[in-house]
mmCIF file of the N, C-alpha and C atoms, coordinates in Angstrom:
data_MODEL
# 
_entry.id   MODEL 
# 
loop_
_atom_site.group_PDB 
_atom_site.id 
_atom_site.type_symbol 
_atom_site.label_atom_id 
_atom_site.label_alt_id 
_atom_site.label_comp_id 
_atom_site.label_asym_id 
_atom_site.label_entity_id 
_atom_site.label_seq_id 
_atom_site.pdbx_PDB_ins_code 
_atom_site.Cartn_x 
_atom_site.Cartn_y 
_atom_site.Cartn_z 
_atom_site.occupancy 
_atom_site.B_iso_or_equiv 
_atom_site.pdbx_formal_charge 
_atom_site.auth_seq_id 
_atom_site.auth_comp_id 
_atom_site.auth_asym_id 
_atom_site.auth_atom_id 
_atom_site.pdbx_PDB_model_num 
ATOM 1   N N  . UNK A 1 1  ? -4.008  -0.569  -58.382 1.00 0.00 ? 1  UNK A N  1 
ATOM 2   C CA . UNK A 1 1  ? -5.109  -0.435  -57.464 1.00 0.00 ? 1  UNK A CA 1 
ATOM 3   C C  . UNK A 1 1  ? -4.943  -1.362  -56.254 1.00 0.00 ? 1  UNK A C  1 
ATOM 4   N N  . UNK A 1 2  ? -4.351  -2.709  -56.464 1.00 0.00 ? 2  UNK A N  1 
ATOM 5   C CA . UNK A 1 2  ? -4.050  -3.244  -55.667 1.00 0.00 ? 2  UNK A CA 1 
ATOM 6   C C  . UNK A 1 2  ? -3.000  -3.278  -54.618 1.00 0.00 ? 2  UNK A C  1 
ATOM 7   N N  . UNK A 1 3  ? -2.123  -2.405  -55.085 1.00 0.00 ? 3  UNK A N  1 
ATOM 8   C CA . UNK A 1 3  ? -1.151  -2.090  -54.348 1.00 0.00 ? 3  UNK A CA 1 
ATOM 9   C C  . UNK A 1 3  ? -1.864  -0.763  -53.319 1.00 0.00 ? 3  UNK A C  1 
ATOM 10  N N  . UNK A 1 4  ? -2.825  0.064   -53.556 1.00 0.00 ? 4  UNK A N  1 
ATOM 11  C CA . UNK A 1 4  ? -3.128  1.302   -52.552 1.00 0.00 ? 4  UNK A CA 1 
ATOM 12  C C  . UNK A 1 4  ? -4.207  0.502   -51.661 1.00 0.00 ? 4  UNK A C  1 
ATOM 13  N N  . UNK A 1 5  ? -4.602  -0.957  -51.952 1.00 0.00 ? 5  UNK A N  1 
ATOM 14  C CA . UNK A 1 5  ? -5.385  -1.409  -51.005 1.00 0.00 ? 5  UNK A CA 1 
ATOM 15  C C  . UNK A 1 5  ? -4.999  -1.973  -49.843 1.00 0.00 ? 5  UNK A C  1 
ATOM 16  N N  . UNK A 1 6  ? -3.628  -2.862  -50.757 1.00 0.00 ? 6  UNK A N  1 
ATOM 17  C CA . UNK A 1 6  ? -2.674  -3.660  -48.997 1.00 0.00 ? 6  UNK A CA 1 
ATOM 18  C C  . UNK A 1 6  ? -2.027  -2.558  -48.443 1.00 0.00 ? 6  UNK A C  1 
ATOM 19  N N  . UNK A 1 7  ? -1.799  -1.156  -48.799 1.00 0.00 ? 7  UNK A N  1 
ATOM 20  C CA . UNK A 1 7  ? -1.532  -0.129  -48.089 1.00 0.00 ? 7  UNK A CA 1 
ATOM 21  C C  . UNK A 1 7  ? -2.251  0.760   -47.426 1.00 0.00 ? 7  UNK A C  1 
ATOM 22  N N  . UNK A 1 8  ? -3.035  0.080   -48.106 1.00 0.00 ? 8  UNK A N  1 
ATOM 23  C CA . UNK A 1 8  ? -4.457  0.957   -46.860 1.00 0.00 ? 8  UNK A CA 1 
ATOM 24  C C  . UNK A 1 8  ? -4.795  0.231   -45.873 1.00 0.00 ? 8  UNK A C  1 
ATOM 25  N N  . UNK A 1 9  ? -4.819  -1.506  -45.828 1.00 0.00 ? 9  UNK A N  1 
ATOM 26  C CA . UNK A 1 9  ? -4.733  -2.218  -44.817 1.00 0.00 ? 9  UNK A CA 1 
ATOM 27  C C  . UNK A 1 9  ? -3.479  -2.506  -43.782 1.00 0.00 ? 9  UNK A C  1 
ATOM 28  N N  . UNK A 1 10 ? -2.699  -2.254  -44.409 1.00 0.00 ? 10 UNK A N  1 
ATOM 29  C CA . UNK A 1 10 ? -1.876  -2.184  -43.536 1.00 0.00 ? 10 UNK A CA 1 
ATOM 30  C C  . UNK A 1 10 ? -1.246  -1.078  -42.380 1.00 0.00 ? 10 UNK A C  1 
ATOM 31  N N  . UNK A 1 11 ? -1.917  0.218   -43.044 1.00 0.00 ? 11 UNK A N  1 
ATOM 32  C CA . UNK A 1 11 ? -1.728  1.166   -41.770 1.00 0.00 ? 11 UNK A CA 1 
ATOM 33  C C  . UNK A 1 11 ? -3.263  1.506   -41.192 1.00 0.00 ? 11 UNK A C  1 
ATOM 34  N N  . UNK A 1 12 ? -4.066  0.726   -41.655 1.00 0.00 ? 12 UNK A N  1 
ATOM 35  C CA . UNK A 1 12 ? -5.036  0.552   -40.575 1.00 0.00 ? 12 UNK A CA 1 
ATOM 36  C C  . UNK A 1 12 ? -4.966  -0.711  -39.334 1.00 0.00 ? 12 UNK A C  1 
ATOM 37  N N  . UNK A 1 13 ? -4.241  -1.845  -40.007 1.00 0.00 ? 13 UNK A N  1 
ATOM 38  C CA . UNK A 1 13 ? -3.587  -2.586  -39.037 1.00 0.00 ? 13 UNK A CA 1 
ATOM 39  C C  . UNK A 1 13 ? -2.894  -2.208  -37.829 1.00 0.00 ? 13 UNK A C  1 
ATOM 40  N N  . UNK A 1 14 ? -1.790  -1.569  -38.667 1.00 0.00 ? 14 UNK A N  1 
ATOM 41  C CA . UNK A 1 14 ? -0.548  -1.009  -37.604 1.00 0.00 ? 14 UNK A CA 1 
ATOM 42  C C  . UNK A 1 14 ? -1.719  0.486   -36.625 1.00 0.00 ? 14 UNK A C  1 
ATOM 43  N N  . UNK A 1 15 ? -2.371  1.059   -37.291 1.00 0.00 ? 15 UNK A N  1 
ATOM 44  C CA . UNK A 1 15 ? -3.242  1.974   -36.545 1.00 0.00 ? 15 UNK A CA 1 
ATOM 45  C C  . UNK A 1 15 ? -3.810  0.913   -35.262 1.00 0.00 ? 15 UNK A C  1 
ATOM 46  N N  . UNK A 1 16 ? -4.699  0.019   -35.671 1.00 0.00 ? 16 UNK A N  1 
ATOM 47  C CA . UNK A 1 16 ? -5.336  -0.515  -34.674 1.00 0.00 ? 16 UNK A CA 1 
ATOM 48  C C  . UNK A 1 16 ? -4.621  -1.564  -33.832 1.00 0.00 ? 16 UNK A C  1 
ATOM 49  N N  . UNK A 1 17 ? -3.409  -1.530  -33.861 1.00 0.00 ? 17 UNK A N  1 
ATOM 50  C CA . UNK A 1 17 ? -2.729  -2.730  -33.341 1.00 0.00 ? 17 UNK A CA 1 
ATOM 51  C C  . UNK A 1 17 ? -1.935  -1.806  -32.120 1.00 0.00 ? 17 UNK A C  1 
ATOM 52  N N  . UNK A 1 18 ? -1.633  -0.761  -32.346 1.00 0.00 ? 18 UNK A N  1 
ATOM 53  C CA . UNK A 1 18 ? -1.383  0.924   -31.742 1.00 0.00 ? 18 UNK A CA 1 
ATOM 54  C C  . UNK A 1 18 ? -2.190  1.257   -30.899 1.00 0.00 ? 18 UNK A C  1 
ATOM 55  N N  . UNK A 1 19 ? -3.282  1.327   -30.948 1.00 0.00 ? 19 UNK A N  1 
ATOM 56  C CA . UNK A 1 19 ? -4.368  1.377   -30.123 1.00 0.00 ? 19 UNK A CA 1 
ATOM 57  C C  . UNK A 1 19 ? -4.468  0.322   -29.305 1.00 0.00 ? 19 UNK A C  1 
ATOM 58  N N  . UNK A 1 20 ? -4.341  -0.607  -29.825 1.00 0.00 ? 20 UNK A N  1 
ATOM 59  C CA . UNK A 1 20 ? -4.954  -2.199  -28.608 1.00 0.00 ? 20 UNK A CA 1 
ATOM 60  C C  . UNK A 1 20 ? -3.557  -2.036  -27.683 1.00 0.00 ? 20 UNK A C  1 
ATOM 61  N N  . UNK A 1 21 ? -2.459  -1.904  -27.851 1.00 0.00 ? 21 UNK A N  1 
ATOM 62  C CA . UNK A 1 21 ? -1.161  -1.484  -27.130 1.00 0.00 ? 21 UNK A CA 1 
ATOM 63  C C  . UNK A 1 21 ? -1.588  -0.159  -26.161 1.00 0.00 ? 21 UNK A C  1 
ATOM 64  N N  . UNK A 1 22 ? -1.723  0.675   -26.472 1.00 0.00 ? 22 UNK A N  1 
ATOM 65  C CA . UNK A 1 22 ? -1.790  1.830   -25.873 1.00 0.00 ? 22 UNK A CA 1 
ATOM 66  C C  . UNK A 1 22 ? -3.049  1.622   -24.891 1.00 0.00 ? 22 UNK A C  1 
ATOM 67  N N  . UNK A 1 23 ? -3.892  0.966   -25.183 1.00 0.00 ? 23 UNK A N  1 
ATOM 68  C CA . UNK A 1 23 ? -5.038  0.757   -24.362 1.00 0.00 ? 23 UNK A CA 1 
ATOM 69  C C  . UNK A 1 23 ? -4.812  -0.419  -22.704 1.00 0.00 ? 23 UNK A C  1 
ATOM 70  N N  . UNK A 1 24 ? -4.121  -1.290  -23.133 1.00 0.00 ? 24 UNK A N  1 
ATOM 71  C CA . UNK A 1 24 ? -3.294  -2.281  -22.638 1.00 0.00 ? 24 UNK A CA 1 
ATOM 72  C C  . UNK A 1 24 ? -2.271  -1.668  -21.542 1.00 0.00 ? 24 UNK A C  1 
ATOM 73  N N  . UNK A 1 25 ? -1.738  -0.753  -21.789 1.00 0.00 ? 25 UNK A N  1 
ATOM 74  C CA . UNK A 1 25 ? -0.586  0.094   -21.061 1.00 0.00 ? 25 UNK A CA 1 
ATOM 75  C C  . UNK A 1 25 ? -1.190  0.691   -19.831 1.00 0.00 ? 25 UNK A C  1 
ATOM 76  N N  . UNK A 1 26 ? -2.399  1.100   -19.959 1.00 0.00 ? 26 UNK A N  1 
ATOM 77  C CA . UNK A 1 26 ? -2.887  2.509   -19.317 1.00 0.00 ? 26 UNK A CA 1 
ATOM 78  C C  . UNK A 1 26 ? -3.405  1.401   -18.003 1.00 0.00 ? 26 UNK A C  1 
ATOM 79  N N  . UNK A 1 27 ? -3.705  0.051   -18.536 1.00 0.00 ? 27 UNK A N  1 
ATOM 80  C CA . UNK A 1 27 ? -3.295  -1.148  -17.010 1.00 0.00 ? 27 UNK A CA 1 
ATOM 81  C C  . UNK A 1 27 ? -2.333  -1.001  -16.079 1.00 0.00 ? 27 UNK A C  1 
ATOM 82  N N  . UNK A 1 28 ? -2.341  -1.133  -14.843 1.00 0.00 ? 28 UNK A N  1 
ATOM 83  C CA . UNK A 1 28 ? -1.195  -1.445  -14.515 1.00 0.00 ? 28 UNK A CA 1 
ATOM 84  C C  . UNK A 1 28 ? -1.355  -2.517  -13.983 1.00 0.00 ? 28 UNK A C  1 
ATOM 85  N N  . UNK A 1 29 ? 0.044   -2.865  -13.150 1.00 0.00 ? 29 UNK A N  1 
ATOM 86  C CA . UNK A 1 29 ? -0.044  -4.567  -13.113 1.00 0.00 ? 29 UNK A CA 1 
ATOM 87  C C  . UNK A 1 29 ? -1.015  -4.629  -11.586 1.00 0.00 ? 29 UNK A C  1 
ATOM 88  N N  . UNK A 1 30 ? -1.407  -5.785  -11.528 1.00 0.00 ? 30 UNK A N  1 
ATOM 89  C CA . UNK A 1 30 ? -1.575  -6.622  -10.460 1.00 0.00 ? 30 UNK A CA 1 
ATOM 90  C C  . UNK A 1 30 ? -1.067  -6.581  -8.657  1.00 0.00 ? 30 UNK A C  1 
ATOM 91  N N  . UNK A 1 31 ? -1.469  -6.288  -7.896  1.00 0.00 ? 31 UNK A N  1 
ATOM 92  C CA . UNK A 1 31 ? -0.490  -5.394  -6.883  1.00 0.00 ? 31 UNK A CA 1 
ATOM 93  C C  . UNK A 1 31 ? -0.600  -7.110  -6.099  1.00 0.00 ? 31 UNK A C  1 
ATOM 94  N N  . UNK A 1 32 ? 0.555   -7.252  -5.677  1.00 0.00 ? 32 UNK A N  1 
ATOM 95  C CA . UNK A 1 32 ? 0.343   -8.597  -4.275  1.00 0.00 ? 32 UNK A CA 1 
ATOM 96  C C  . UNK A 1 32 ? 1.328   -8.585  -3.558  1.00 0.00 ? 32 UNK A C  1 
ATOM 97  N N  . UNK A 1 33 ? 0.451   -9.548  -2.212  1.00 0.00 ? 33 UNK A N  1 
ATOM 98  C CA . UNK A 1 33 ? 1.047   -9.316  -1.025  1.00 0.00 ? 33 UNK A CA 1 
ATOM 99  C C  . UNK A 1 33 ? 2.249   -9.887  -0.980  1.00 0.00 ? 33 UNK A C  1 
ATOM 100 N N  . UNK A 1 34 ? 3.241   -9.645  -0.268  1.00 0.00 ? 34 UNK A N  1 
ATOM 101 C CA . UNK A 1 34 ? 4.025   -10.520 0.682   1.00 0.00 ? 34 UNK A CA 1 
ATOM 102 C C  . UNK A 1 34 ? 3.663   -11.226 1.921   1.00 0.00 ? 34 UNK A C  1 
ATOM 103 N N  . UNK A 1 35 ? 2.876   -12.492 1.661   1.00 0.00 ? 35 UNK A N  1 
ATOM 104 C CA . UNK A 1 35 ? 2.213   -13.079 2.694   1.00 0.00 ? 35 UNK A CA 1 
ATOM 105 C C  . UNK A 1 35 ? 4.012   -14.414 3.108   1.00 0.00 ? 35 UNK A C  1 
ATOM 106 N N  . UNK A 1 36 ? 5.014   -14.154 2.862   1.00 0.00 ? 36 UNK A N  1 
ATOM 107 C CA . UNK A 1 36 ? 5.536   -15.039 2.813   1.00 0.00 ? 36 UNK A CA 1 
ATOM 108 C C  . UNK A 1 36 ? 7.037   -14.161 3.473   1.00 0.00 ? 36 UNK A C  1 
ATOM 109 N N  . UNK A 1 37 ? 7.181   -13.765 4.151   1.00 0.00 ? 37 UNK A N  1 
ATOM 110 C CA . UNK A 1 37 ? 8.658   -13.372 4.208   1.00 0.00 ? 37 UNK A CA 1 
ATOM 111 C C  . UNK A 1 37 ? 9.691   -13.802 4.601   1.00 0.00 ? 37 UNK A C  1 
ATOM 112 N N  . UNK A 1 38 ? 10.854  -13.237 4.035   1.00 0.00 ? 38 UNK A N  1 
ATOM 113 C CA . UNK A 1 38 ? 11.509  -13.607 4.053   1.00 0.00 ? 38 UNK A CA 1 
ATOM 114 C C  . UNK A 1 38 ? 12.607  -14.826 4.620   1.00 0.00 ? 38 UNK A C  1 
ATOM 115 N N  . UNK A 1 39 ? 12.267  -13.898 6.222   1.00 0.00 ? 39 UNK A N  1 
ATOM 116 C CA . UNK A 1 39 ? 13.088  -14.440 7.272   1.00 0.00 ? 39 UNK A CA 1 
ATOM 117 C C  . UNK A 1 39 ? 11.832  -14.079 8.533   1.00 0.00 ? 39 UNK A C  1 
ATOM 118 N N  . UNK A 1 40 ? 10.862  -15.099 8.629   1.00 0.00 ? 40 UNK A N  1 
ATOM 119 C CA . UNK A 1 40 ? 9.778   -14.946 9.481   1.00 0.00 ? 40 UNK A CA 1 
ATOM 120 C C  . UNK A 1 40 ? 10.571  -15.210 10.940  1.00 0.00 ? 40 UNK A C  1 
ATOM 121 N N  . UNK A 1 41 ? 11.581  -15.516 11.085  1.00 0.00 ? 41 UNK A N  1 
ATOM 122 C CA . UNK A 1 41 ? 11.953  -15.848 12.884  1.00 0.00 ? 41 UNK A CA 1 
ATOM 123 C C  . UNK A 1 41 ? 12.676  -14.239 13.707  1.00 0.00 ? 41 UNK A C  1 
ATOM 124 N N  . UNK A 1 42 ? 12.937  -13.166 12.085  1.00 0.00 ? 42 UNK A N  1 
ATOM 125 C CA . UNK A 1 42 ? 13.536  -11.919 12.533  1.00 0.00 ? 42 UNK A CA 1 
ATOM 126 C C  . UNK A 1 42 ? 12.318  -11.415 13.093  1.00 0.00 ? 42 UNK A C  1 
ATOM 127 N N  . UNK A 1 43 ? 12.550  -10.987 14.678  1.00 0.00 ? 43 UNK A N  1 
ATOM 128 C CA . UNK A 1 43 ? 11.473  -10.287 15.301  1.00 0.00 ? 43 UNK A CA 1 
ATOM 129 C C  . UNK A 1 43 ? 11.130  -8.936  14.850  1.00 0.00 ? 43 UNK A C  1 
ATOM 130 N N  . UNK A 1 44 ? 12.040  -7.765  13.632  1.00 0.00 ? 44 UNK A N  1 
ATOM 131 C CA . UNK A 1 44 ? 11.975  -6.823  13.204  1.00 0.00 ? 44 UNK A CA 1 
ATOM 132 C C  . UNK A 1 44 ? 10.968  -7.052  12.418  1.00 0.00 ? 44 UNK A C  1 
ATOM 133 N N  . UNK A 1 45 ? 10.608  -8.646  11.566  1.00 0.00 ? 45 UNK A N  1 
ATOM 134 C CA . UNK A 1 45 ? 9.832   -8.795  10.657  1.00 0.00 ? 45 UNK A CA 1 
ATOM 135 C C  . UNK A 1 45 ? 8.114   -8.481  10.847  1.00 0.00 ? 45 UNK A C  1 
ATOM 136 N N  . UNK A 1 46 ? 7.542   -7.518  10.524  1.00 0.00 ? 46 UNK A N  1 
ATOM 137 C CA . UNK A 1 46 ? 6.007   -7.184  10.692  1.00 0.00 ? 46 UNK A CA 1 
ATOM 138 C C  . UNK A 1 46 ? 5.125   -8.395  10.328  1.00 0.00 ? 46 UNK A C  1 
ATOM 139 N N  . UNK A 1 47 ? 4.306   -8.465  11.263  1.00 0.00 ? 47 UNK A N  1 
ATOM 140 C CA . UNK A 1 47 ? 3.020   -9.730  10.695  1.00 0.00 ? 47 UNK A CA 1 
ATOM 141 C C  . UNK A 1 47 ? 2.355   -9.202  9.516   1.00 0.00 ? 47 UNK A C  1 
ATOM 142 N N  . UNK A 1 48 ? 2.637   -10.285 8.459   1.00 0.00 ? 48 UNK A N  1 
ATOM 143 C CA . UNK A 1 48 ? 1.804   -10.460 7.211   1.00 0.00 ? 48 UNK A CA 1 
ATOM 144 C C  . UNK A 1 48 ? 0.562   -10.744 7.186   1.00 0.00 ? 48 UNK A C  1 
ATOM 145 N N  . UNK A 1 49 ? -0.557  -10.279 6.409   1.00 0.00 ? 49 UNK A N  1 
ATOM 146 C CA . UNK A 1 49 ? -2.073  -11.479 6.107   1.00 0.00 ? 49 UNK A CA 1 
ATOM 147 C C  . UNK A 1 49 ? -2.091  -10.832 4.841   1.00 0.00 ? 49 UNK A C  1 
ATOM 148 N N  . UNK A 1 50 ? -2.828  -12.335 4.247   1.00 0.00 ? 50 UNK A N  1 
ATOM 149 C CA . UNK A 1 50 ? -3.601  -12.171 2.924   1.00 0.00 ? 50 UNK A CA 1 
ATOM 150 C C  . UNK A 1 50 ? -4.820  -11.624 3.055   1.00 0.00 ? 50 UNK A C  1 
ATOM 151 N N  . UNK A 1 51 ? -5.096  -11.252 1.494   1.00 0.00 ? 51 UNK A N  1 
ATOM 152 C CA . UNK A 1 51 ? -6.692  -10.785 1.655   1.00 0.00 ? 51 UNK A CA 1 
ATOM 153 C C  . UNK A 1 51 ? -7.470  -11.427 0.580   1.00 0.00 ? 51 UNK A C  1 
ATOM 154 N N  . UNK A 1 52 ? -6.701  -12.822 0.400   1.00 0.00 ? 52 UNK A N  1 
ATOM 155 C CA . UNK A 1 52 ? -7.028  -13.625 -0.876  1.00 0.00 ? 52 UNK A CA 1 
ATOM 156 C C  . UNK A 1 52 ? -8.722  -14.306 -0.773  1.00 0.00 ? 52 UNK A C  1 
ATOM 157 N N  . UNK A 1 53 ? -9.221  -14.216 -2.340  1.00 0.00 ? 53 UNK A N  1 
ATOM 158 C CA . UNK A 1 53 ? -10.771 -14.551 -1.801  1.00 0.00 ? 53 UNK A CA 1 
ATOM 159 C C  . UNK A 1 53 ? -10.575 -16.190 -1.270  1.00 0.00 ? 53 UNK A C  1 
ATOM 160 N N  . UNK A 1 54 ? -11.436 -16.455 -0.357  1.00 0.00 ? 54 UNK A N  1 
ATOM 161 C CA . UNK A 1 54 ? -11.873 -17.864 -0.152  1.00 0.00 ? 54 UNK A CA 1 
ATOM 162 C C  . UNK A 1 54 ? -12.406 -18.885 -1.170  1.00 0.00 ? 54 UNK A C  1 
ATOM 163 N N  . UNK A 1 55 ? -12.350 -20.005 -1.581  1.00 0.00 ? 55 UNK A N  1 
ATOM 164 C CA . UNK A 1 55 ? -13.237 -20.446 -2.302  1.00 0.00 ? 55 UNK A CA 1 
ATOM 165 C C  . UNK A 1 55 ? -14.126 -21.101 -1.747  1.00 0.00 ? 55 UNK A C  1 
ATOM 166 N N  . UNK A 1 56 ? -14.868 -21.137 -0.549  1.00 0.00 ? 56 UNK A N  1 
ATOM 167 C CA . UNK A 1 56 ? -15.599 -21.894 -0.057  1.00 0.00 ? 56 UNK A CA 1 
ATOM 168 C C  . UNK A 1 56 ? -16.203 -20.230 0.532   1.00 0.00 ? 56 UNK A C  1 
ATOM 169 N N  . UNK A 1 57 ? -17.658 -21.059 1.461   1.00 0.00 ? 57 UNK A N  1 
ATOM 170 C CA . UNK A 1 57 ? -18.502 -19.836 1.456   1.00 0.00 ? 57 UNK A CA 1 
ATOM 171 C C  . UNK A 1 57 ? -18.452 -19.807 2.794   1.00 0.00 ? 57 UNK A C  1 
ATOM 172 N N  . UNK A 1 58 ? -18.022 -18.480 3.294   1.00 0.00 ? 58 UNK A N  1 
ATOM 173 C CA . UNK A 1 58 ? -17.412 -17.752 4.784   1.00 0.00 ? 58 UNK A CA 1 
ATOM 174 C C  . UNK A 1 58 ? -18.587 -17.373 5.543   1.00 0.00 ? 58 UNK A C  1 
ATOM 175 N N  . UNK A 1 59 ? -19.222 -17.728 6.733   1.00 0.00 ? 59 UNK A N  1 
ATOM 176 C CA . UNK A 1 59 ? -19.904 -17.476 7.320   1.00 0.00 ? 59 UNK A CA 1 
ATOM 177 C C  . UNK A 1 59 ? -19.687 -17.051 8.839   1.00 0.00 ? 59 UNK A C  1 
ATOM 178 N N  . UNK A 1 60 ? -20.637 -16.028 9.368   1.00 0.00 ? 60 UNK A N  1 
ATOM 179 C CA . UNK A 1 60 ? -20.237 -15.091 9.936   1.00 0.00 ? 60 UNK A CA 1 
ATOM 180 C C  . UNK A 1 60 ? -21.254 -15.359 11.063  1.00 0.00 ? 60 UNK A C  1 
ATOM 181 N N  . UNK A 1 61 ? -21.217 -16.270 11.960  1.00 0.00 ? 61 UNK A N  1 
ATOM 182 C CA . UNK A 1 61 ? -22.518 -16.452 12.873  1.00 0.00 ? 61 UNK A CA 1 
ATOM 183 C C  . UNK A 1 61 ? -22.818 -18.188 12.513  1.00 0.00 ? 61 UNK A C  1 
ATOM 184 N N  . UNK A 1 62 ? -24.616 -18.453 13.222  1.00 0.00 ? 62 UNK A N  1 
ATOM 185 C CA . UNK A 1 62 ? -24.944 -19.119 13.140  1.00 0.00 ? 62 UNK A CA 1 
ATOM 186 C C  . UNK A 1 62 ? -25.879 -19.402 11.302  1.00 0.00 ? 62 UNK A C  1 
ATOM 187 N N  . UNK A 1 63 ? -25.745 -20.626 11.115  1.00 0.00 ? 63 UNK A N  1 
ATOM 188 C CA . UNK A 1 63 ? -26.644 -20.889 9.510   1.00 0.00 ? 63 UNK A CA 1 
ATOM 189 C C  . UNK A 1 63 ? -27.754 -21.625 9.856   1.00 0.00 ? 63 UNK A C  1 
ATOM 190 N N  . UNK A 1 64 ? -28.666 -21.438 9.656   1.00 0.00 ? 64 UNK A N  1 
ATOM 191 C CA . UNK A 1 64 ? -29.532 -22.159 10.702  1.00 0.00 ? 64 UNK A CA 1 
ATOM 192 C C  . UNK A 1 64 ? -30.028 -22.920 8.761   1.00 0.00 ? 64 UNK A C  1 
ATOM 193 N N  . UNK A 1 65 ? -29.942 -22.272 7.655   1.00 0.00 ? 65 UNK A N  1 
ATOM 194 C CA . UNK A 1 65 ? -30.483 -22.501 6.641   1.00 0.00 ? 65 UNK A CA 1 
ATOM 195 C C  . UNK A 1 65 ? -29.329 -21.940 5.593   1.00 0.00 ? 65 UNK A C  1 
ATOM 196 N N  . UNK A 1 66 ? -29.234 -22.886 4.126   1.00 0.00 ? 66 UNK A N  1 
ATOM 197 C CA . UNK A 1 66 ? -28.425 -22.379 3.357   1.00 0.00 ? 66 UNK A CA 1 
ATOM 198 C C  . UNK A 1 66 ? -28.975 -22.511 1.787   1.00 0.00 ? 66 UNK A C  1 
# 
């Protein structure tokens, strides 16, 4: 009896360990810039910018209040 139990846990393991993989996959990675190139003095080279968040708080005008 004990033997059809660690075999029942174990392909419910490998089942759910299958799933957390497959779920994981359907991510894809992380997309980022090239804010850094290569050879910045080649005039062929296009201007880079980030679009990285700020950590300080960006204001757009006058703050008269915060």
């Amino acid at each position: 009896m004990a033997h059809g139990i660690n075999r029942t846990f174990r392909t419910v393991a490998l089942l759910a360990a299958t799933a957390l993989v497959t779920a994981f996959a359907q991510f894809p990675a992380v997309a980022r810039a090239d804010t850094k190139p290569v050879n910045e003095s080649d005039p062929a080279t296009p201007v880079t910018v980030a679009a990285d968040a700020l950590p300080t708080v960006q204001i757009d005008g006058v703050a008269w209040t915060q």
